[in-house]
VMD Tcl script that builds the backbone (N, CA, C; Angstrom):
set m [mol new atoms 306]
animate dup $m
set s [atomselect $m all]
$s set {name element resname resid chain x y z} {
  {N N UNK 1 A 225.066 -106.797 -16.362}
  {CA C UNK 1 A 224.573 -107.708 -15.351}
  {C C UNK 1 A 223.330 -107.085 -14.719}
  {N N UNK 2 A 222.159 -107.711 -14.886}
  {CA C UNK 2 A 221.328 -107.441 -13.996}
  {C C UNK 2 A 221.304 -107.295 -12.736}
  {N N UNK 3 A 219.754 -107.079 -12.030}
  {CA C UNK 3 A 219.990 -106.985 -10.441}
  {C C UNK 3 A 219.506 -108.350 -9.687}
  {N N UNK 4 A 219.142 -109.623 -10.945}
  {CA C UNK 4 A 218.753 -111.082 -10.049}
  {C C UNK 4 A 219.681 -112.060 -10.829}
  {N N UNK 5 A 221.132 -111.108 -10.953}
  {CA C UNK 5 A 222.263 -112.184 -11.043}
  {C C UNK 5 A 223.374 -111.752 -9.985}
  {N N UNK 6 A 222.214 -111.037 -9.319}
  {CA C UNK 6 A 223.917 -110.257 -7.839}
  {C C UNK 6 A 223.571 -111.312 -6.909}
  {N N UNK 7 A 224.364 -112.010 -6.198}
  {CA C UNK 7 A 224.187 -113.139 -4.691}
  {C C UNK 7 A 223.516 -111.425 -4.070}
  {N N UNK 8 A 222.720 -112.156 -2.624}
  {CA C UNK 8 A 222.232 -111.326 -1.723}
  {C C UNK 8 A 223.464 -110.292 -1.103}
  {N N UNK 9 A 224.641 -110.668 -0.748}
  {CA C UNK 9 A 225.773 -109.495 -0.193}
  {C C UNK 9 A 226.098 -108.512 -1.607}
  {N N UNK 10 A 226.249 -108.661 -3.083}
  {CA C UNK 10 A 226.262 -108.083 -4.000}
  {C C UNK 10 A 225.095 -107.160 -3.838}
  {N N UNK 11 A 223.523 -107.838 -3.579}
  {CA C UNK 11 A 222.778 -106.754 -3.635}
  {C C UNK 11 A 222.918 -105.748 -2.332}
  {N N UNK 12 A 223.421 -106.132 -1.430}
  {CA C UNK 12 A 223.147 -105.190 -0.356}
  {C C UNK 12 A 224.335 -104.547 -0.327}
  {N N UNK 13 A 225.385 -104.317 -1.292}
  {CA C UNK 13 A 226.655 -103.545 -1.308}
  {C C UNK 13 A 225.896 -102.589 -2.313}
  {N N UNK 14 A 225.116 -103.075 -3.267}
  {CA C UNK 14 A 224.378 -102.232 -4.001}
  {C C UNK 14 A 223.557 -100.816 -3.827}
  {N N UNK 15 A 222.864 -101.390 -2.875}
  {CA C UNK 15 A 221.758 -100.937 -2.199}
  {C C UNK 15 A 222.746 -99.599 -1.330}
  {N N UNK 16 A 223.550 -99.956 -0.699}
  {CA C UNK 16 A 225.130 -99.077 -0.230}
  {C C UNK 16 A 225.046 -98.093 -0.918}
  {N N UNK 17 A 225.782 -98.629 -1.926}
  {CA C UNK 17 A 226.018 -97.731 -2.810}
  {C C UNK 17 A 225.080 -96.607 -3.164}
  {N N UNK 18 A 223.736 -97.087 -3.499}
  {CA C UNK 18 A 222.714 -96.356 -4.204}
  {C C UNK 18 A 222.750 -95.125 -3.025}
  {N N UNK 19 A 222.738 -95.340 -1.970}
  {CA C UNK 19 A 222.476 -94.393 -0.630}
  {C C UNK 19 A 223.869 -93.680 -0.776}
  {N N UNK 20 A 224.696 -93.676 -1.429}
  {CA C UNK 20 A 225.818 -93.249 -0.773}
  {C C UNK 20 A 225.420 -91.164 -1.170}
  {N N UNK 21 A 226.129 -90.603 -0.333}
  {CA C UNK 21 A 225.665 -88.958 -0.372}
  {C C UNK 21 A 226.748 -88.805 -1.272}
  {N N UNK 22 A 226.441 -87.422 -2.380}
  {CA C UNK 22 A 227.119 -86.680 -3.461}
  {C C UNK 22 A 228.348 -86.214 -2.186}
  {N N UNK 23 A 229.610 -86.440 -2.105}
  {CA C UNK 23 A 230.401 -85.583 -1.503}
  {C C UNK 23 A 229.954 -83.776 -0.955}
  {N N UNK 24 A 229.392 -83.598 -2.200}
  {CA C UNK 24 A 229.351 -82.402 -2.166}
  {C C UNK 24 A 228.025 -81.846 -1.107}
  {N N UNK 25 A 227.204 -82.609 -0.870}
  {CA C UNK 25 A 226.303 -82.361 0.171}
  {C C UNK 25 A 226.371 -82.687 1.436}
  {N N UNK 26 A 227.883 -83.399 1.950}
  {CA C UNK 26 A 227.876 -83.609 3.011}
  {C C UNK 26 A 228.296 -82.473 3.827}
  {N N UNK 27 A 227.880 -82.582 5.156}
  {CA C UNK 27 A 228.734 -81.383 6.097}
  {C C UNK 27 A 229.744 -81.134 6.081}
  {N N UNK 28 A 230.307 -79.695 6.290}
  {CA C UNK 28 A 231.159 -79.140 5.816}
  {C C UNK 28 A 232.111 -79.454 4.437}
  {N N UNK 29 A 231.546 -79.886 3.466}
  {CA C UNK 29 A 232.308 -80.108 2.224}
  {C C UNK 29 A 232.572 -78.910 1.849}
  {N N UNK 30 A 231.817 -78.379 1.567}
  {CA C UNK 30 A 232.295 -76.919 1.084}
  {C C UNK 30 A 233.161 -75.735 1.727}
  {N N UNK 31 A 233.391 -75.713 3.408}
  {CA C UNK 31 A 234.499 -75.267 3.980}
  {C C UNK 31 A 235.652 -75.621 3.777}
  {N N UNK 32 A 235.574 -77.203 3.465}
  {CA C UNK 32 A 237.300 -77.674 3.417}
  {C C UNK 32 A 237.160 -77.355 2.100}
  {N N UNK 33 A 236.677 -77.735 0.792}
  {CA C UNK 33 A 236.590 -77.354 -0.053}
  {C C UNK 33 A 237.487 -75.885 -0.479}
  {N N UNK 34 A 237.004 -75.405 0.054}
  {CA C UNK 34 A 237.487 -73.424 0.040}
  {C C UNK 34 A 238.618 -73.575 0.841}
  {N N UNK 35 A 238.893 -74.140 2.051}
  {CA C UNK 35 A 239.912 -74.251 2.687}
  {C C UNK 35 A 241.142 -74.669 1.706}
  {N N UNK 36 A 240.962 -75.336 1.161}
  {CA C UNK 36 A 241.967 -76.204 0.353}
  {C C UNK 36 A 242.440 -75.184 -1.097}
  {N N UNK 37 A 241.575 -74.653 -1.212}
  {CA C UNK 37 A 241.626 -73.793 -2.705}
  {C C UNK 37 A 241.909 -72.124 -1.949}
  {N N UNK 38 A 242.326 -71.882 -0.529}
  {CA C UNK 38 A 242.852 -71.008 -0.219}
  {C C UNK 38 A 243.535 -70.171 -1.302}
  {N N UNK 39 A 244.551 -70.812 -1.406}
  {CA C UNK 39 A 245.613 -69.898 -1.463}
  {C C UNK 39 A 245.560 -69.415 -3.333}
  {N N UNK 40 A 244.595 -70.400 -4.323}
  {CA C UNK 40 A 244.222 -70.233 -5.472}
  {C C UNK 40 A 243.295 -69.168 -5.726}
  {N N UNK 41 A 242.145 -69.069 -4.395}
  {CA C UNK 41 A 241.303 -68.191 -4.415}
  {C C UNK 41 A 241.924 -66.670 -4.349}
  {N N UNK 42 A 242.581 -66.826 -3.841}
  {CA C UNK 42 A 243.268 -65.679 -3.193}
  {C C UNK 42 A 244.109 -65.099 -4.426}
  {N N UNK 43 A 244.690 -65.889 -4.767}
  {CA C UNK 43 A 245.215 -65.297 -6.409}
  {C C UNK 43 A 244.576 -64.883 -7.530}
  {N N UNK 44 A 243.192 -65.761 -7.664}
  {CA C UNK 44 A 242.381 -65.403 -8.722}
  {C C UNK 44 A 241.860 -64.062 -8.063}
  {N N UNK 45 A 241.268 -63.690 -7.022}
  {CA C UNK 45 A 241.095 -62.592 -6.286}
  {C C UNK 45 A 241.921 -60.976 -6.535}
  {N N UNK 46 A 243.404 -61.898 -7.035}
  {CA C UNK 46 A 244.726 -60.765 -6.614}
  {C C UNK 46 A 244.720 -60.223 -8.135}
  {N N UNK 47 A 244.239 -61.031 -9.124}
  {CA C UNK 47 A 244.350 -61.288 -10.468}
  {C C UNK 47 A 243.095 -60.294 -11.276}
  {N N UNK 48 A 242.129 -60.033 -10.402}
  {CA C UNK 48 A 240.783 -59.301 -10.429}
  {C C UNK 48 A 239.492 -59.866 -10.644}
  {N N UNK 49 A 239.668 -61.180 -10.463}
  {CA C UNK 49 A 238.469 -62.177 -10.399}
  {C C UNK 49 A 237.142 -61.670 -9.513}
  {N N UNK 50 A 236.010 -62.015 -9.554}
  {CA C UNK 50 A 235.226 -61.774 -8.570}
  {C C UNK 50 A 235.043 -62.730 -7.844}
  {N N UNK 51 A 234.247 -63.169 -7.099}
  {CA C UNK 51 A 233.974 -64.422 -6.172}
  {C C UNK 51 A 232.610 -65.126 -7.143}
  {N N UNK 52 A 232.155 -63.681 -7.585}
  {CA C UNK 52 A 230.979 -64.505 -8.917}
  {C C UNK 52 A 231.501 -65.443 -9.819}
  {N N UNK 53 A 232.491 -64.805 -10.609}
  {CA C UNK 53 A 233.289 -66.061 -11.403}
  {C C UNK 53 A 233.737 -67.069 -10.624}
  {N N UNK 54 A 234.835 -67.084 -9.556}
  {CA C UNK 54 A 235.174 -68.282 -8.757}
  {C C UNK 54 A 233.752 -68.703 -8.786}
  {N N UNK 55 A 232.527 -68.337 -8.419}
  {CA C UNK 55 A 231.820 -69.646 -7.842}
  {C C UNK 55 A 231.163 -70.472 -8.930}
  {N N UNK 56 A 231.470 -69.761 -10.010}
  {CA C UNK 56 A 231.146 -70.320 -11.277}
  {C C UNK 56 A 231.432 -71.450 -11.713}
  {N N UNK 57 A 232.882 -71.200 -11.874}
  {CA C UNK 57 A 234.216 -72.067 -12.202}
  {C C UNK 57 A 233.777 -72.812 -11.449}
  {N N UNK 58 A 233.728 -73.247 -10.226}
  {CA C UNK 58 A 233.471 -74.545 -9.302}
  {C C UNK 58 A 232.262 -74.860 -9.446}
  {N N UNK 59 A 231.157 -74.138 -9.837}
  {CA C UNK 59 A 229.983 -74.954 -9.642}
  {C C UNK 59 A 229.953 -75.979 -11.027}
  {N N UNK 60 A 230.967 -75.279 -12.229}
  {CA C UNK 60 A 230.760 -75.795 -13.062}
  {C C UNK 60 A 231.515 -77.081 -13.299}
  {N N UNK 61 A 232.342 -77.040 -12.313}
  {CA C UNK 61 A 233.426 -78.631 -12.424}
  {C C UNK 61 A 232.302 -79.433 -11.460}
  {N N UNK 62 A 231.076 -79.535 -10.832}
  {CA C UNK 62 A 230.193 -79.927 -10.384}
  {C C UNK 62 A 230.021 -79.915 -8.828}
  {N N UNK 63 A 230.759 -79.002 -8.397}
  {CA C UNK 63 A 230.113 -78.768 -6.645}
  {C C UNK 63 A 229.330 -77.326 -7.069}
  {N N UNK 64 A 228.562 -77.344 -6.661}
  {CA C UNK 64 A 227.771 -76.369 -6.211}
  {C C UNK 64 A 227.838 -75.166 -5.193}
  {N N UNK 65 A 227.864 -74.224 -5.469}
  {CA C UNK 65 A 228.274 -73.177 -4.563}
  {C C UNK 65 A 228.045 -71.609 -4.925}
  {N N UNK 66 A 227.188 -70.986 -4.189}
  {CA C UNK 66 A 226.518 -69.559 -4.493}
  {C C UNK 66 A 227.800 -68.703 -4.417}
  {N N UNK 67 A 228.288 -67.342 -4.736}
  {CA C UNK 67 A 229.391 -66.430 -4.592}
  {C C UNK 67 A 229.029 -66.156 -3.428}
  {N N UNK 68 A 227.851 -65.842 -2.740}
  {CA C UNK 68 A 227.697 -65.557 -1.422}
  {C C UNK 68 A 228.448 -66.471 -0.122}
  {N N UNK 69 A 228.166 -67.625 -0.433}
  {CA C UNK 69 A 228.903 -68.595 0.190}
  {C C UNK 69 A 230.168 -68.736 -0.080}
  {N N UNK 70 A 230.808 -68.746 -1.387}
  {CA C UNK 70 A 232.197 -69.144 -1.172}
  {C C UNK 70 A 232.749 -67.633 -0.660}
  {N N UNK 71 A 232.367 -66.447 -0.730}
  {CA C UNK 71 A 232.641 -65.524 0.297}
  {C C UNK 71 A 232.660 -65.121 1.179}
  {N N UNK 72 A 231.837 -65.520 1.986}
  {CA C UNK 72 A 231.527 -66.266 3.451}
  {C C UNK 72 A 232.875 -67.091 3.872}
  {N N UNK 73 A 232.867 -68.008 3.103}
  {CA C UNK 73 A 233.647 -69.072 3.968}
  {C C UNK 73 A 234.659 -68.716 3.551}
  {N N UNK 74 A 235.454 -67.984 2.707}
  {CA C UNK 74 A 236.641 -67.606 2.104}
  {C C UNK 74 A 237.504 -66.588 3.195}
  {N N UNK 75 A 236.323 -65.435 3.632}
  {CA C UNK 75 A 236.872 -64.971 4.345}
  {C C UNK 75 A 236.667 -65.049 5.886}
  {N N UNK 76 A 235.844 -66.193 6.087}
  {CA C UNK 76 A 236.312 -66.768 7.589}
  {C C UNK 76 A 237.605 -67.846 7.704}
  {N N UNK 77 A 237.628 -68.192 6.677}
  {CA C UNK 77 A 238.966 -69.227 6.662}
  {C C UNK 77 A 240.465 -68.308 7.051}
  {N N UNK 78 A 240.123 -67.000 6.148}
  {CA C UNK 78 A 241.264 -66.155 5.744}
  {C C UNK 78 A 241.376 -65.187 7.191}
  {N N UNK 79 A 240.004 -64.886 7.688}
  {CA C UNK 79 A 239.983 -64.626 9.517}
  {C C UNK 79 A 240.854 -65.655 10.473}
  {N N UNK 80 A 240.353 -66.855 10.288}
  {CA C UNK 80 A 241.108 -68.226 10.996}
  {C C UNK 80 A 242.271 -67.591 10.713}
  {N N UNK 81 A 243.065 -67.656 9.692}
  {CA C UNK 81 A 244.416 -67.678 9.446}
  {C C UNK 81 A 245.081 -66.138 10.334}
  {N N UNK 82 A 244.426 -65.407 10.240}
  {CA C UNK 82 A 244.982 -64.300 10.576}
  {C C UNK 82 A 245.151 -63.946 12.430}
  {N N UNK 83 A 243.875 -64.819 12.781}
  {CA C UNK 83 A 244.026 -65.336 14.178}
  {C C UNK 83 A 245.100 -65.956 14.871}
  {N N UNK 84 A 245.180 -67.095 14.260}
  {CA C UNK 84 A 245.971 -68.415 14.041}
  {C C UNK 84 A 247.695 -67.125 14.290}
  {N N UNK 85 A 248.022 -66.172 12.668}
  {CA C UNK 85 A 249.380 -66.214 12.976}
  {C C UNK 85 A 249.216 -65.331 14.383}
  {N N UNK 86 A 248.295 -64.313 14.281}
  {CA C UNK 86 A 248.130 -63.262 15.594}
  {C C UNK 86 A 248.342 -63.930 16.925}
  {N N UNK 87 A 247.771 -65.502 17.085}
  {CA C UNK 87 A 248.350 -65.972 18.508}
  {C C UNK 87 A 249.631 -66.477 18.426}
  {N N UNK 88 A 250.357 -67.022 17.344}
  {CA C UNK 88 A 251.904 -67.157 17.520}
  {C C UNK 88 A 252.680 -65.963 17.619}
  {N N UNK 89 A 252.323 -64.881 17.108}
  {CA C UNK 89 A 252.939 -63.758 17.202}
  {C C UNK 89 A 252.896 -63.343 18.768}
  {N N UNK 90 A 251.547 -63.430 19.396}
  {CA C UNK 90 A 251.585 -63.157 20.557}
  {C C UNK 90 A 252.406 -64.185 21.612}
  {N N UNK 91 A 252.316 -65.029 21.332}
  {CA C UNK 91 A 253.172 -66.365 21.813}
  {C C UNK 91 A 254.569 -66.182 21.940}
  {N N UNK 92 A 255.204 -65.583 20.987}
  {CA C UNK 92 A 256.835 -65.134 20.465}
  {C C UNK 92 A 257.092 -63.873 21.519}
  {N N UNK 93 A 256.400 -63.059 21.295}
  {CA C UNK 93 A 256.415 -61.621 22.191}
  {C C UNK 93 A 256.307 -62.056 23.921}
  {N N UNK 94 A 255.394 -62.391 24.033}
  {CA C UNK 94 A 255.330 -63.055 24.938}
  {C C UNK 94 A 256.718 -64.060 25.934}
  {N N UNK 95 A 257.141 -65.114 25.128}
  {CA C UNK 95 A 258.175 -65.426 25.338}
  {C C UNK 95 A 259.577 -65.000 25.212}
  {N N UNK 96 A 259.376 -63.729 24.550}
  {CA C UNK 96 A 260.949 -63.007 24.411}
  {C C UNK 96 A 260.411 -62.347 25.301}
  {N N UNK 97 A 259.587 -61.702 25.789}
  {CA C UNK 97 A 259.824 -60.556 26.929}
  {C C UNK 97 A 260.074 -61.335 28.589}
  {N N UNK 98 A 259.510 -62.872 28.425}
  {CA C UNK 98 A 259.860 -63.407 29.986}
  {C C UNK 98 A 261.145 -64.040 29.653}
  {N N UNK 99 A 261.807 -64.136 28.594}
  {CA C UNK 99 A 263.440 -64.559 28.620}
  {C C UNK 99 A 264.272 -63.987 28.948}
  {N N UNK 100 A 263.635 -62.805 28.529}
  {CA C UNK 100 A 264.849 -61.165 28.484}
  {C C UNK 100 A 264.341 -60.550 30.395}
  {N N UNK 101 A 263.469 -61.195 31.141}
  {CA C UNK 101 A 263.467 -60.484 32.644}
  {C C UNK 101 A 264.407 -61.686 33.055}
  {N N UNK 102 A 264.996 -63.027 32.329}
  {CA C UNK 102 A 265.652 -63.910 33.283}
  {C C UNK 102 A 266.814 -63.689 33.377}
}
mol reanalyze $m
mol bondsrecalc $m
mol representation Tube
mol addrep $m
């Protein structure tokens, strides 16, 4: 089908479309990205991978991504997490020591 057999709302869903952004260039795609592949990264890592190969492997399934970057964000995610349990831990301690003065 051509483009002067679309009604005018066909062409302007078109036109949509044509604009629409690669996932992969939108903001923060590539944090959740890595976020999500946590716990895979972390194995290929455990396994003796480098972050050069990981960023390989992904650039080559078609996101794009330097080893510099997915190391970056790999291990601020893996900071988050370690934060994250460090304030429940403090949270727990915390609350067993004002249970145990009642």
């Amino acid at each position: 089908m051509n483009q002067s057999e679309l009604s005018p709302i066909e062409k302007a869903i078109a036109r949509k479309l044509d604009k629409t952004k690669n996932k992969a260039t939108q903001p923060g795609y590539l944090r959740k990205l890595v976020a999500k592949l946590h716990l895979r990264i972390e194995a290929a890592l455990a396994r003796g991978c480098e972050y050069d190969d990981l960023a390989e492997s992904i650039t080559e399934s078609g996101v794009k991504i330097s080893s510099a970057t997915l190391k970056q964000y790999h291990t601020e995610y893996r900071r988050s997490l370690n934060q994250e349990a460090e304030g429940i831990q403090t949270s727990r301690t915390v609350n067993s020591v004002l249970l145990k003065k009642q």
